[in-house]
C-alpha positions in Angstrom: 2.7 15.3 62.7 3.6 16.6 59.5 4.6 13.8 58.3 1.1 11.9 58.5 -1.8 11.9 56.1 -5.0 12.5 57.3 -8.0 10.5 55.9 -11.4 10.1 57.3 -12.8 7.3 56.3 -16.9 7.5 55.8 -17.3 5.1 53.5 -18.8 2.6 56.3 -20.9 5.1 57.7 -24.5 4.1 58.3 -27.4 6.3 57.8 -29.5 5.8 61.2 -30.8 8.6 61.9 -34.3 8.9 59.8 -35.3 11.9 58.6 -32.2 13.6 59.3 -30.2 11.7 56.9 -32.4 11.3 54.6 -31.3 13.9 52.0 -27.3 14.3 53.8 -24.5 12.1 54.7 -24.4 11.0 58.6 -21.2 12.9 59.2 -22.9 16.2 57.6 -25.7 16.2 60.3 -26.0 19.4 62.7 -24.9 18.9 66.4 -24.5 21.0 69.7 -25.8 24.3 68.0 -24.0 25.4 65.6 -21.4 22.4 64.3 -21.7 19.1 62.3 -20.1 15.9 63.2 -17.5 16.0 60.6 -16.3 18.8 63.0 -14.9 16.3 65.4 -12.3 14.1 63.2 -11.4 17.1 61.1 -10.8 19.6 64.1 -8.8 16.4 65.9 -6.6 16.0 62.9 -5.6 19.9 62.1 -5.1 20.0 66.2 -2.7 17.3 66.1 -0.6 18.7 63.0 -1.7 17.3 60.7 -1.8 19.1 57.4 -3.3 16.9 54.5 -6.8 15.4 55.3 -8.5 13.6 52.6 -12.4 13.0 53.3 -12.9 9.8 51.6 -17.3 10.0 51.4 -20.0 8.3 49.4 -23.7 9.7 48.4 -25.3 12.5 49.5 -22.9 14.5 50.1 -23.3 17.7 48.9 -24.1 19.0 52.3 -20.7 18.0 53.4 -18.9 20.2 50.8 -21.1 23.1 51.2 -19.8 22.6 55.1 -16.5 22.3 54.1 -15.9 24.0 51.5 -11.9 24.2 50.5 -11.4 24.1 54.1 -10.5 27.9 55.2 -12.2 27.1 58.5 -9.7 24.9 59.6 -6.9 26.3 58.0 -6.9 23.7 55.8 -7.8 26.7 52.2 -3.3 25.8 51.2 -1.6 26.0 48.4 0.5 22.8 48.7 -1.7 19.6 50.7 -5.1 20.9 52.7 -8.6 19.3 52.2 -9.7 16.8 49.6 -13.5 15.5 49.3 -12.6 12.3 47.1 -16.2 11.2 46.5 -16.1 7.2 44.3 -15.0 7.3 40.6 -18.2 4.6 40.5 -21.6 7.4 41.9 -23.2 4.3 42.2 -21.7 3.8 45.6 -24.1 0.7 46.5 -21.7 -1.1 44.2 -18.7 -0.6 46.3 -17.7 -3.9 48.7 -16.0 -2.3 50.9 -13.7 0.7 52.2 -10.4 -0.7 50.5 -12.0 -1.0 47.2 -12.7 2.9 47.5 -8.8 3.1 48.5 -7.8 0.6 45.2 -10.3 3.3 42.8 -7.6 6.7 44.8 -4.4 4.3 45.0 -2.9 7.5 43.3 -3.3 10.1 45.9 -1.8 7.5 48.9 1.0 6.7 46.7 1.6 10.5 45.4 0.9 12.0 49.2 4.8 12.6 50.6 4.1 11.6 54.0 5.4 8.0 55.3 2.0 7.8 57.7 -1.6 7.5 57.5 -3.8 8.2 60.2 -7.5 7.2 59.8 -10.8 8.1 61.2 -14.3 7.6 61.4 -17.0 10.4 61.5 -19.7 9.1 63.4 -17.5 8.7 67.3 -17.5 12.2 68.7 -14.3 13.1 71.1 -11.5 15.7 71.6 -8.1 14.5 71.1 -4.7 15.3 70.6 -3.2 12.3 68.2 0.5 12.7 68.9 0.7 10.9 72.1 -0.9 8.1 70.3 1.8 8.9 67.1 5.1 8.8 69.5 3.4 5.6 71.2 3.7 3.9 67.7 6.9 4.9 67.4 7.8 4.4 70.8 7.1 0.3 70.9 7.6 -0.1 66.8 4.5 -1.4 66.0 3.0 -2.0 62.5 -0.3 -0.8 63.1 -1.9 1.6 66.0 -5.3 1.7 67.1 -7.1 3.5 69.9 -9.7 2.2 72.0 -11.8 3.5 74.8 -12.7 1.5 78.1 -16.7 1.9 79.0 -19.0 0.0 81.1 -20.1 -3.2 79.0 -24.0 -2.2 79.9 -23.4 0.7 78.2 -26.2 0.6 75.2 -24.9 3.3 72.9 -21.9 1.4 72.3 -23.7 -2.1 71.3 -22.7 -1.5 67.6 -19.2 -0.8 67.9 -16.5 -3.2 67.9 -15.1 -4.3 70.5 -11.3 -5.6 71.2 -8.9 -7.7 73.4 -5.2 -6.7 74.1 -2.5 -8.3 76.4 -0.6 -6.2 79.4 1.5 -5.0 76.7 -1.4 -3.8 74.9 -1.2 -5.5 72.3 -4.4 -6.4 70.3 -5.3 -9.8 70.4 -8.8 -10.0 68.4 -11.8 -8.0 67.5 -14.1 -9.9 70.4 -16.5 -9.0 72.9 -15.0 -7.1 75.5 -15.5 -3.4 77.7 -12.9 -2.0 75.0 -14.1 -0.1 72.3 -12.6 0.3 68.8 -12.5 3.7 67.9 -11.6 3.0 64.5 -8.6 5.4 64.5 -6.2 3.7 62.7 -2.3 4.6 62.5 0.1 3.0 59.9 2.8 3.3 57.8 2.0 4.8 54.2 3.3 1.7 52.6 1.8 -0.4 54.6 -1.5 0.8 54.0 -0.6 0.5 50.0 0.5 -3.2 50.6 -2.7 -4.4 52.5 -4.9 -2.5 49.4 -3.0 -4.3 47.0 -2.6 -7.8 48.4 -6.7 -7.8 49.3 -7.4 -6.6 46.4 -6.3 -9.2 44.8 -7.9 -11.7 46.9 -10.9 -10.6 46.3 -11.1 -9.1 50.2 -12.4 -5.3 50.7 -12.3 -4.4 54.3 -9.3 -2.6 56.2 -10.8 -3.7 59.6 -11.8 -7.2 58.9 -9.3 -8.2 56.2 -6.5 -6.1 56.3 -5.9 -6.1 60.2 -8.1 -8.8 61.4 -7.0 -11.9 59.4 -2.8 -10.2 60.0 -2.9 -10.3 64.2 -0.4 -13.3 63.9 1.7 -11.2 61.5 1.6 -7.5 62.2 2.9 -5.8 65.7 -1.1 -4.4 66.0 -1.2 -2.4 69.4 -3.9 -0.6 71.1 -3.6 2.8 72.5 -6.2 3.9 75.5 -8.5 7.0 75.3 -9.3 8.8 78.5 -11.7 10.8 77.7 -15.1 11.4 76.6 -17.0 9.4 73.6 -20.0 9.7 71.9 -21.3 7.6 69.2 -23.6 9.0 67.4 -25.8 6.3 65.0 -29.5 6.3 65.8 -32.1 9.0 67.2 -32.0 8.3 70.6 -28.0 8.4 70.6 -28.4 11.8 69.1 -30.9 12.9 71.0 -28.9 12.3 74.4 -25.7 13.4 73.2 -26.9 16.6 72.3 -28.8 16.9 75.8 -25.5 16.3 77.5 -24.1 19.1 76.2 -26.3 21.1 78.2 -23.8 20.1 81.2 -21.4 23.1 81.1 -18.3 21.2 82.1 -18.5 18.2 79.7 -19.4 20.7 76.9 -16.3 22.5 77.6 -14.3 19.5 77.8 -15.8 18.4 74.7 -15.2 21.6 72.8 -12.5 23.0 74.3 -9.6 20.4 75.7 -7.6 19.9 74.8 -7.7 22.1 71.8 -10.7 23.8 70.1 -13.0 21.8 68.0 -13.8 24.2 64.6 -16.5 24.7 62.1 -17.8 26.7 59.5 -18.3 30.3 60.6 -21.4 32.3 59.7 -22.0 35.7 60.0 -25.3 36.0 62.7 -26.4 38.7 64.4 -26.9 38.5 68.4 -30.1 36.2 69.3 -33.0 38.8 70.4 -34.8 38.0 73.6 -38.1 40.0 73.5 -39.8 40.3 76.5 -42.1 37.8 77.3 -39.2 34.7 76.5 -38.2 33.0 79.2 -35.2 31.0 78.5 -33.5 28.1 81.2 -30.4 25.5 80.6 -30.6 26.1 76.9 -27.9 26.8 74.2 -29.0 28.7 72.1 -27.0 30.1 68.6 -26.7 33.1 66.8 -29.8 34.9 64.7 -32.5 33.4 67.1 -36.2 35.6 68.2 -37.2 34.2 71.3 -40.6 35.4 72.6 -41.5 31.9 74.2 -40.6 29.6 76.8 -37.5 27.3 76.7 -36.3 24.6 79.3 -33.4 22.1 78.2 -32.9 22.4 74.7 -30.7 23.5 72.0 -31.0 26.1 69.1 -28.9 26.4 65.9 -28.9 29.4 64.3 -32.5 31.5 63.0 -35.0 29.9 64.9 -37.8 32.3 65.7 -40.1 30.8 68.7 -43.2 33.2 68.5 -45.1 34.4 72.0 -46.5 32.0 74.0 -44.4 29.1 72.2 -42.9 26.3 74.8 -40.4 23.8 74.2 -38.5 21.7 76.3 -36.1 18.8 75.7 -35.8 19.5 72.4 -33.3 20.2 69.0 -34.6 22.8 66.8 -32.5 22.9 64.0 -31.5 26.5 61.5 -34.2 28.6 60.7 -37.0 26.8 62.1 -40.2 28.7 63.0 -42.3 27.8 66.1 -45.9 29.7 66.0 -47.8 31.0 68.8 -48.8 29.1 71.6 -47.3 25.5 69.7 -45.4 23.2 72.4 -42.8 20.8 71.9 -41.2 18.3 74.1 -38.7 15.4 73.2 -38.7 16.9 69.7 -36.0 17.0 66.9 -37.0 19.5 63.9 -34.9 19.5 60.7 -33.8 22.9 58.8 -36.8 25.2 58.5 -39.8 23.4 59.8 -42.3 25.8 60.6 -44.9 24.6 63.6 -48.2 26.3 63.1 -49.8 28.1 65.9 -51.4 25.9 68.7 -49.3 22.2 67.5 -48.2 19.8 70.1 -45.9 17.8 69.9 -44.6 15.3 72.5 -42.3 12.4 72.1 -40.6 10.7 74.8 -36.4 10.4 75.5 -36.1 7.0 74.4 -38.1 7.8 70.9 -38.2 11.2 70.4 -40.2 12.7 67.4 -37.7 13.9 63.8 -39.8 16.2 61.5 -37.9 16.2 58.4 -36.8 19.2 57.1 -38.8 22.2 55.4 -41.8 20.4 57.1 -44.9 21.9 58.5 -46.8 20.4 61.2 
């Protein structure tokens, strides 16, 4: 896929998560350990072949570029194309009406890229996918416009705020209306026909790909949907990222979701080996790099540094880098930002559907 741009596209993105995006963007949050969710659509793209990948982001994101850096970890650090962080020529970002105004303000770098295709992405809907099937199927039945979709359960609640679709036995997409299709938002295109639909809302005064640019077009684009088999997450509120991170701790679906059908990458640091002294006790836990463990863990997942003093105990729980957990403390259904210390003796218990955040450099 060479010959498709790469842009993911978190200009939409919301910022549901309290305390742990309050001071960084939604897709620069921590996740499974040791990775971020801008992991996903990043890892997805190189995987696929694709070699240009412009991350097209609004405020707080300084987080994300000391994540991504000039991209090295995904062999995206090139001389010629690789990884560009185009942040809004406007900082005021609240001012922006929509994601193709953001386009409009870097019309220069579609219309410069030398590619004929666009493939776009979200960074909030975690999966592991290989994009060329989904490529050759656009070529394959000529449409204008690609999108892929996943099939779920309709009383599944973690998808309530994502939009749904309808498409024929052809599978071509009818509307954006309630159905047990979701929209991925995973967009495939041709290059100038992304330019054309900037230009010609633009001009209406219209600023939405989804809404304007494909919506109000079904009765004059070939827009088709292209199914997803396998597993989705969508990560945009504390419980959602509570339980997604909990699932991992199923060893099969984590190395489906890693793993297959390629290897999901992030930044690497440098850690020594965890230290297990000997009174920890550790059970169904995954636990990072750099890590003291003198306490007792059930169910829960460690990023990197986290020191959990003697007689600590913690159990359902995200303890993000370099957090410190004192003698004797105990945590359950917690989520602890970056280098939260938790004084000796604390309690803290939340419950699955509202677990408790303790924003970061914190102590309780």
């Amino acid at each position: 896929m060479e010959n498709v741009m790469g842009v993911i596209n978190l200009v939409n993105e919301k910022e549901g998560l309290k305390e742990l995006t309050l001071h960084r963007h939604l897709s620069a949050v921590p996740f499974g350990g040791r990775y971020r969710l801008i992991d996903f659509p990043l890892s997805n793209m190189v995987n696929s072949g694709i070699n240009d990948v412009a991350v097209f982001t609004k405020g707080k994101y300084r987080a994300l570029i000391d994540h991504l850096g000039k991209g090295k970890d995904w062999d995206l650090d090139r001389n010629r194309g690789g990884l560009y962080l185009l942040p809004p020529f406007n900082q005021s970002s609240d001012q922006l009406k929509g994601d193709l105004q953001y386009f409009y303000e870097h019309f220069d770098y579609f219309y410069r890229g030398k590619q004929d295709y666009v493939l776009l992405s979200n960074g909030h809907l975690i999966f592991n996918m290989d994009y060329r099937s989904a490529f050759e199927f656009h070529q394959k039945v000529g449409a204008d416009i690609t999108i892929l979709y996943k099939e779920i359960e309709n009383e599944i609640d973690e998808f309530k705020n994502c939009r749904r679709i309808q498409v024929n036995e052809q599978n071509r997409l009818l509307s954006f209306e309630p159905s047990n299709k979701v929209f991925m938002e995973v967009i495939i295109l041709e290059k100038s026909l992304l330019l054309d639909l900037i230009k010609s809302n633009i001009e209406k005064g219209l600023y939405h790909l989804i809404i304007d640019g494909i919506g109000r077009n079904l009765s004059q684009l070939q827009v088709y949907g292209y199914p997803y088999q396998g597993y989705l997450a969508n990560i945009d509120s504390i419980q959602t990222y509570h339980q997604r991170n909990m699932d991992l701790l199923n060893p099969q679906l984590w190395k489906s979701l890693f793993f297959e059908p390629h290897q999901i990458s992030t930044k690497v640091k440098n850690e020594p080996p965890t230290k297990y002294l000997r009174e920890s006790n550790v059970t169904n836990t995954i636990v990072a790099n750099g890590c003291v463990i003198e306490g007792t863990i059930e169910n829960s997942i460690l990023f990197r540094g986290v020191k959990v003093h003697k007689g600590a105990q913690i159990k359902n729980s995200i303890i993000l880098q370099k957090c410190e957990i004192g003698e004797n403390a105990r945590l359950e259904n917690v989520i602890l930002d970056k280098e939260v210390r938790v004084t000796m003796g604390q309690h803290l218990k939340g419950n699955v559907e509202s677990p408790i955040v303790v924003g970061k450099r914190m102590t309780v």
